[in-house]
C-alpha positions as CSV (number, residue, x, y, z in Angstrom):
1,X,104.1,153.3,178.2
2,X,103.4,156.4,177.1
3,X,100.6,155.7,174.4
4,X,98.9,153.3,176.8
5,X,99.0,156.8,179.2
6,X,97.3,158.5,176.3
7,X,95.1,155.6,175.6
8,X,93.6,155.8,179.4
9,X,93.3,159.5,179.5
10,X,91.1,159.4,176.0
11,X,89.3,156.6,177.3
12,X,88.0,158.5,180.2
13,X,87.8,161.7,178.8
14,X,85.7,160.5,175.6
15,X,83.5,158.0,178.3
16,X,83.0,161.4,180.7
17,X,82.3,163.8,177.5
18,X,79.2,161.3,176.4
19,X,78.2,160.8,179.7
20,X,77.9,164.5,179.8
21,X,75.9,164.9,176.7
22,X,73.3,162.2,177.5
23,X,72.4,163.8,181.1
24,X,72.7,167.2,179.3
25,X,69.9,165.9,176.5
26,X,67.9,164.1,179.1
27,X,67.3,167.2,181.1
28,X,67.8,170.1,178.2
29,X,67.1,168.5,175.2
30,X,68.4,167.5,171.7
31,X,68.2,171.0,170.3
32,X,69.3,172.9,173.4
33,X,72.3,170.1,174.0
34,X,73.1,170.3,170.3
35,X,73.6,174.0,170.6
36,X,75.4,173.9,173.2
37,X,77.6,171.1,172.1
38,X,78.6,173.5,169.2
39,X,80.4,175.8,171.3
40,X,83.1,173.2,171.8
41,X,85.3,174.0,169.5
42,X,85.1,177.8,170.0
43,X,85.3,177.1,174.2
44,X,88.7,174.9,172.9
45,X,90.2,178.0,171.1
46,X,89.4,180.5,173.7
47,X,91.5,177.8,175.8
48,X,94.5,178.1,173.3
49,X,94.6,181.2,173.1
50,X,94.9,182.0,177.0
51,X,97.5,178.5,177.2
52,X,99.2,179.1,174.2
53,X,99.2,183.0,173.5
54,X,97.6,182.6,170.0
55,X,96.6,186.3,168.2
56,X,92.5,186.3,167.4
57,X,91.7,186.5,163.9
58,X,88.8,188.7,162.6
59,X,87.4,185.1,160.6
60,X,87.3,183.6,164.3
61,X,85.4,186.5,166.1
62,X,82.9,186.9,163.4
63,X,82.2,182.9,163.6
64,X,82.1,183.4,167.5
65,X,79.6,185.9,167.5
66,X,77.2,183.6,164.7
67,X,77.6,180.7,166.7
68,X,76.7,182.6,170.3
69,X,73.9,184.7,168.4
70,X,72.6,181.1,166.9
71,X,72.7,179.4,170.6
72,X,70.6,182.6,171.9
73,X,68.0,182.2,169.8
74,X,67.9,178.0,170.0
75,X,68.0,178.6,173.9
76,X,65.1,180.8,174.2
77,X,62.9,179.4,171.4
78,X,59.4,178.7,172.8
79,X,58.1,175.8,172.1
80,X,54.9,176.0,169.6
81,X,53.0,174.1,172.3
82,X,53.7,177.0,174.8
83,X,52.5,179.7,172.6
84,X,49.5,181.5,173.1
85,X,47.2,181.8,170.1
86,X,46.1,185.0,169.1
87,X,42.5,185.7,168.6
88,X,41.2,187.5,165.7
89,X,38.6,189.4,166.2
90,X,36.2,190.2,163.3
């Protein structure tokens, strides 16, 4: 009984995640969603290590800092379309 338990719960937690990502790259994006989906894993280990009591490594604080510093500049990217052209004066 238990595996059909674990079946259910990663039915619906799988069907909710991919629910989430659609609305997220209908309204954001693929690049901004994408970005953001990337943190996952790092939002996951933060998790662990409140739960669980785990000691940070230095390898895991440097890749936290590149990936947040990476979603910055993804999230605040202007679009070319957006961008004013300079003029050139001669």
């Amino acid at each position: 009984m238990t595996i059909v338990y674990c079946l259910i719960l990663g039915f619906f937690a799988f069907g909710l995640s991919i629910l989430l990502y659609i609305i997220a790259q209908r309204y954001l994006g693929a690049a901004k969603t994408s970005a953001y989906y990337a943190l996952s894993p790092f939002i996951a280990v933060i998790l662990l290590l409140l739960i669980l009591g785990e000691s940070l490594s230095l390898q895991f604080i440097i890749a936290l800092i590149l990936m947040i510093a990476g979603i910055f500049i993804v999230v605040n990217d202007v679009p070319v379309s957006e961008k004013r052209p300079t003029q050139k004066y001669s």
